[in-house]
C-alpha positions as CSV (number, residue, x, y, z in Angstrom):
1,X,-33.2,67.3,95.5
2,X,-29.8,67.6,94.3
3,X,-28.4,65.1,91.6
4,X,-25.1,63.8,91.0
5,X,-23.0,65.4,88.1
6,X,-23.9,64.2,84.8
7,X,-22.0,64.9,82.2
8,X,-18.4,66.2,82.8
9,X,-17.5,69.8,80.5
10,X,-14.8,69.7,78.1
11,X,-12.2,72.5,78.7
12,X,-11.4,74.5,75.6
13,X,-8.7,77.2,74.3
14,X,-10.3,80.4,74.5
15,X,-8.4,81.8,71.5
16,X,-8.6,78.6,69.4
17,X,-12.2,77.6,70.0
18,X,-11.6,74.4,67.4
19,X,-8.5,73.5,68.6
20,X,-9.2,70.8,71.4
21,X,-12.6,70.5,69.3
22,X,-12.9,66.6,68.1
23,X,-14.6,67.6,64.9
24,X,-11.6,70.2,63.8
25,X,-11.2,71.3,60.0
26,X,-7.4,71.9,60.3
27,X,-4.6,69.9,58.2
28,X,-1.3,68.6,59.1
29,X,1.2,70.9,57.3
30,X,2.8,68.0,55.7
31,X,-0.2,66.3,54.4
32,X,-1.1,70.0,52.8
33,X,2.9,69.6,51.1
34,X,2.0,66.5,49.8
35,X,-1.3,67.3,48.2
36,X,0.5,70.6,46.1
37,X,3.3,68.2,45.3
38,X,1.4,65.8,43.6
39,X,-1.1,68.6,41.5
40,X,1.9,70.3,40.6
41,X,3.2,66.7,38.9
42,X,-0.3,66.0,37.4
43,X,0.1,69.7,35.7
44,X,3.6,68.8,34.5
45,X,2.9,65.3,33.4
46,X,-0.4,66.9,31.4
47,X,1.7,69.7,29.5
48,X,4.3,66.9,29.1
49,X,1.6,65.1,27.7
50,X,-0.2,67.6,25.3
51,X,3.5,68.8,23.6
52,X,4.0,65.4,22.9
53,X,0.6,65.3,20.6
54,X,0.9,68.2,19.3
55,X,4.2,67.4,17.9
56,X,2.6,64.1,17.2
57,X,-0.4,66.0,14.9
58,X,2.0,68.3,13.8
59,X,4.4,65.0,12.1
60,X,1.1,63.3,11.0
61,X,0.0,66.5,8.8
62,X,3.2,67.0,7.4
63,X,3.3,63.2,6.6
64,X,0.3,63.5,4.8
65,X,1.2,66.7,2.4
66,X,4.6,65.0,1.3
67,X,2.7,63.7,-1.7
68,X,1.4,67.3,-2.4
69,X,4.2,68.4,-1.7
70,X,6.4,66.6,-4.3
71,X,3.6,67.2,-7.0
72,X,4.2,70.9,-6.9
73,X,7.6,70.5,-7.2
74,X,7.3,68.7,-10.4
75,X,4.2,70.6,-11.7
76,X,6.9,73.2,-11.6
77,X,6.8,74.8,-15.4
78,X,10.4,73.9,-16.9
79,X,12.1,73.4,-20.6
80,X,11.1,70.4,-22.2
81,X,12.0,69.0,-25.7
82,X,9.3,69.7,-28.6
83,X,10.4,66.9,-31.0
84,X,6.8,67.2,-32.9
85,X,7.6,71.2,-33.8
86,X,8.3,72.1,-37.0
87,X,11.9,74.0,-37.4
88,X,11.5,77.8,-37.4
89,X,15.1,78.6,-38.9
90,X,18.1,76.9,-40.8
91,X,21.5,77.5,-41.1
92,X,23.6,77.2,-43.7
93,X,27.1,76.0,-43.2
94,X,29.0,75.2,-46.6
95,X,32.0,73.2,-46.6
96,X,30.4,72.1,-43.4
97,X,29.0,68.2,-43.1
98,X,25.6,68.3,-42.7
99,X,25.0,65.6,-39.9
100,X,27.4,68.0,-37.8
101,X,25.4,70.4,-37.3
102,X,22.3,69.0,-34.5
103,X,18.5,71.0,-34.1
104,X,16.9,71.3,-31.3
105,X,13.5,72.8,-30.3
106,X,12.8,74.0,-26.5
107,X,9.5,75.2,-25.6
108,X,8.1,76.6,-21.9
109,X,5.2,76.7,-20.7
110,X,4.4,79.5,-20.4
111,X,5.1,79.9,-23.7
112,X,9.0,80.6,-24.2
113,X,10.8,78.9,-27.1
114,X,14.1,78.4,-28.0
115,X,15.6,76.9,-31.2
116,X,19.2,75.6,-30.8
117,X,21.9,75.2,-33.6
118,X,24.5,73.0,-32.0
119,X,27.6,72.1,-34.7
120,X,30.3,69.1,-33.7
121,X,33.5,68.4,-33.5
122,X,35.9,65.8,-33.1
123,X,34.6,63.1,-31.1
124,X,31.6,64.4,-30.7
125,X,32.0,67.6,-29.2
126,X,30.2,70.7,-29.5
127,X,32.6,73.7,-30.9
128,X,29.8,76.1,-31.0
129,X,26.2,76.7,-30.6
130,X,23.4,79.3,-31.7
131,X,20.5,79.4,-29.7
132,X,17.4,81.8,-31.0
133,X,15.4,82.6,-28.2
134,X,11.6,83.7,-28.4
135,X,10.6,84.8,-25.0
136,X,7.1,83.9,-23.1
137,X,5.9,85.4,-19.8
138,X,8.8,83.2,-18.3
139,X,10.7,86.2,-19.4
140,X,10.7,87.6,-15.8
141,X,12.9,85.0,-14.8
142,X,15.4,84.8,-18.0
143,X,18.8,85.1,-15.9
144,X,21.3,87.5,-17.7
145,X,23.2,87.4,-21.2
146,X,26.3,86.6,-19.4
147,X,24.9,84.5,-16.6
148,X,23.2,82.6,-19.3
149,X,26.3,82.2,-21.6
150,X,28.6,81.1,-18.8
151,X,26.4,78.5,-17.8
152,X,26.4,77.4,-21.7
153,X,29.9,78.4,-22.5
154,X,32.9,75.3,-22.1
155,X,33.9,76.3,-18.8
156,X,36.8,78.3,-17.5
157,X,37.1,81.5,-15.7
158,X,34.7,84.6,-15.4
159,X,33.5,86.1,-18.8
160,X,34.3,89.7,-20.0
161,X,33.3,92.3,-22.6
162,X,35.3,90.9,-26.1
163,X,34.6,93.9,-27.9
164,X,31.4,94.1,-30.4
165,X,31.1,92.8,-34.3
166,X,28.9,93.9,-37.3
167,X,26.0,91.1,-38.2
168,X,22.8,91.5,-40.3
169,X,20.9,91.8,-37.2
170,X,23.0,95.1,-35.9
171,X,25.7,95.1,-33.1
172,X,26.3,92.0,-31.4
173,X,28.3,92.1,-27.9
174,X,31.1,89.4,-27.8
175,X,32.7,88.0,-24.2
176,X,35.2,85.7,-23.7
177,X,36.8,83.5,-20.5
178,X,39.3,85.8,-18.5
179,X,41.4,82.5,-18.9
180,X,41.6,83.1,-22.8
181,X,44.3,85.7,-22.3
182,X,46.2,83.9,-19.3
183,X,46.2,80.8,-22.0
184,X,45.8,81.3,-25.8
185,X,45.1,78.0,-26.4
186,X,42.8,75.6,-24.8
187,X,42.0,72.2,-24.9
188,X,40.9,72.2,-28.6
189,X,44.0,74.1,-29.9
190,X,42.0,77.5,-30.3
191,X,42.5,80.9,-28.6
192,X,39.6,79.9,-26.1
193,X,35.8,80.0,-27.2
194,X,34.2,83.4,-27.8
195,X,30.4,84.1,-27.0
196,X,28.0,86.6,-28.2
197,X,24.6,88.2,-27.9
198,X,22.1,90.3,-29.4
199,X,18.9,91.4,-27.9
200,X,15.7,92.6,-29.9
201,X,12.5,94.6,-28.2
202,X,10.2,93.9,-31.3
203,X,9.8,91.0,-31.3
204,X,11.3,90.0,-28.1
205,X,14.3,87.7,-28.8
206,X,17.9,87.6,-28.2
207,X,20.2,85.1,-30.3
208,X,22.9,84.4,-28.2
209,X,25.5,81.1,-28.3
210,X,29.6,80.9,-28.8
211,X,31.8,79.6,-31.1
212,X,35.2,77.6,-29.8
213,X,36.5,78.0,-33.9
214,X,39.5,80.1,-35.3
215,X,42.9,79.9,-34.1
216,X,42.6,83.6,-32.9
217,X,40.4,86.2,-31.9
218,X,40.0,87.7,-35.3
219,X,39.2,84.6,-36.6
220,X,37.0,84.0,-34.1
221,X,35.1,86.6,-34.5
222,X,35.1,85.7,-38.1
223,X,33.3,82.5,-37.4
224,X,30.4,83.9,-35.1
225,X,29.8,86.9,-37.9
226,X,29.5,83.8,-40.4
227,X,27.4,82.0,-38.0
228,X,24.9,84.9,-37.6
229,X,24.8,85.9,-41.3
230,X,23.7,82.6,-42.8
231,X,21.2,81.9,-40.1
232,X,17.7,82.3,-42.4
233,X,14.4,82.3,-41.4
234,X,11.9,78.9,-42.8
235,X,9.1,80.3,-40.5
236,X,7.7,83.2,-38.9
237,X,4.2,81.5,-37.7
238,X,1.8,84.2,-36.5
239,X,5.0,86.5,-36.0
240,X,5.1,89.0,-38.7
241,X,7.6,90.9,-36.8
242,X,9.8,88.1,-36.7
243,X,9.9,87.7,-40.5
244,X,10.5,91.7,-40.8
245,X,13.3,90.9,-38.5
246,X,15.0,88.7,-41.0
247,X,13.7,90.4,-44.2
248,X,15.8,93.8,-42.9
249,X,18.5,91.3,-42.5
250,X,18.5,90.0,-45.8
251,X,18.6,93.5,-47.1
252,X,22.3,93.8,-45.9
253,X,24.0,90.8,-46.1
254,X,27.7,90.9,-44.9
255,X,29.2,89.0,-47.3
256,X,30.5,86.1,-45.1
257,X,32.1,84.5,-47.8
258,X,34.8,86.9,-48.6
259,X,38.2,86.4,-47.3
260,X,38.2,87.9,-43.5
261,X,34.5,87.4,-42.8
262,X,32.0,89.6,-41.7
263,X,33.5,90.5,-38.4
264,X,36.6,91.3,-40.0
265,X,34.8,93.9,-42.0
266,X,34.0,96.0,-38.7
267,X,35.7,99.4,-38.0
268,X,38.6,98.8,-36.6
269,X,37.4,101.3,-33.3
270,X,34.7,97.8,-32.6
271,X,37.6,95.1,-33.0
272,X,39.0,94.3,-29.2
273,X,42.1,93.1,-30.3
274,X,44.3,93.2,-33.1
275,X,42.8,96.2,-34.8
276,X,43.8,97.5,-38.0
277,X,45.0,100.6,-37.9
278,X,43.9,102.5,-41.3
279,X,46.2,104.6,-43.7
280,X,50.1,104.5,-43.8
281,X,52.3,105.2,-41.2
């Protein structure tokens, strides 16, 4: 018995089996575009995203160390006035009025000390200044003699070698504004302002400071000789080295008094200018 046809066959690619297949896996090539389009967006808007908060954290923490931040920067050790320390030195200064002459006491932390002589002028003004210096382990960071003197120093040009002078304390180096010789005469009627220092190993000092007095170079070096010689010591503290210092001093005074000063006493081979030439012509 034959029966009718049942079921009619599907015809089919022989090459692409699933092609004419209703249940066929393949994607239209535009959808497929589409799809990496957007994933490639999502990536971008997520790295977008995540510099965003890390810049974001990164401003937060930096927010919160400000405070640190600026209490470092004034823990930072510095000078400071010690009005309750009892004065170390004194200098005499006759014919000179005593309130003129000001005393001030520095101290470091890290234990550096220096004891300033400041002595004023008209209106005020300070005409020179003598500054013992005591270092501490801020020592490292001392700048220079002349870096330090320039800053001090009235201003003007660059400083330069001045020649050296005799003192109780040895050789002191003088310097002087490269101005001084362009100009004699500054703002105060002098020949400029002349500075000086003198470094010591044992104990570890240097007096230093500068002296706008004197209507010449001479005379100014004069005035600082002066200056040095009747600087005394009241006391050493727990320095005995300090007080050996000064007792070595004592035990060659320079006369300061006499006409022509200490500095005028030199050897004429240590006086920068105006030497005097020794014998007769």
């Amino acid at each position: 018995m034959t029966y009718g046809r049942i079921m009619r066959s599907f015809w089919t690619n022989p090459a692409d089996p699933l092609a004419n297949s209703p249940f066929s896996a393949q994607i239209h090539p535009a959808l497929t575009s589409f799809a990496d389009e957007v994933c490639a967006t999502i990536a971008r808007l997520f790295a977008y995203v995540g510099t965003l908060a890390l810049i974001a954290i990164l401003a937060v923490h930096f927010w919160d160390q400000l405070p640190q931040l600026a209490g470092d920067a004034a823990a930072t050790p510095s000078w400071s006035v010690a009005n309750h320390s009892q004065p170390a030195f004194a200098l005499s200064a006759p014919g000179q009025a005593e309130k003129s002459i000001t005393y001030t006491i520095l101290r470091h932390p890290q234990g550096g000390r220096k004891d300033i002589f400041s002595r004023l002028g008209s209106g005020d003004r300070s005409i020179a200044e003598l500054e013992i210096y005591r270092f501490g382990d801020e020592a490292a960071s001392v700048p220079r003699p002349s870096e330090d003197l320039s800053l001090r120093m009235p201003p003007g040009g660059e400083l330069e070698a001045a020649g050296v002078i005799d003192s109780k304390f040895g050789t002191v180096a003088l310097l002087r504004r490269t101005t001084a010789g362009a100009h004699p005469r500054d703002k105060r009627g002098t020949a400029g302002c002349l500075g000086f220092f003198k470094g010591v190993d044992d104990p570890a000092l240097r007096i230093s400071g500068w002296s706008c007095e004197g209507g010449s170079l001479p005379a100014q070096r004069s005035a600082v000789g002066c200056m040095l010689d009747r600087l005394t010591l009241l006391s050493a503290g727990n320095e005995p080295k300090l007080a050996e210092l000064f007792a070595r001093g004592e035990l060659n005074p320079r006369n300061c008094g006499a006409t022509g000063g200490s500095a005028a006493s030199g050897d004429w081979i240590t006086q920068a200018d105006d030497p005097h030439l020794r014998g007769a012509l």
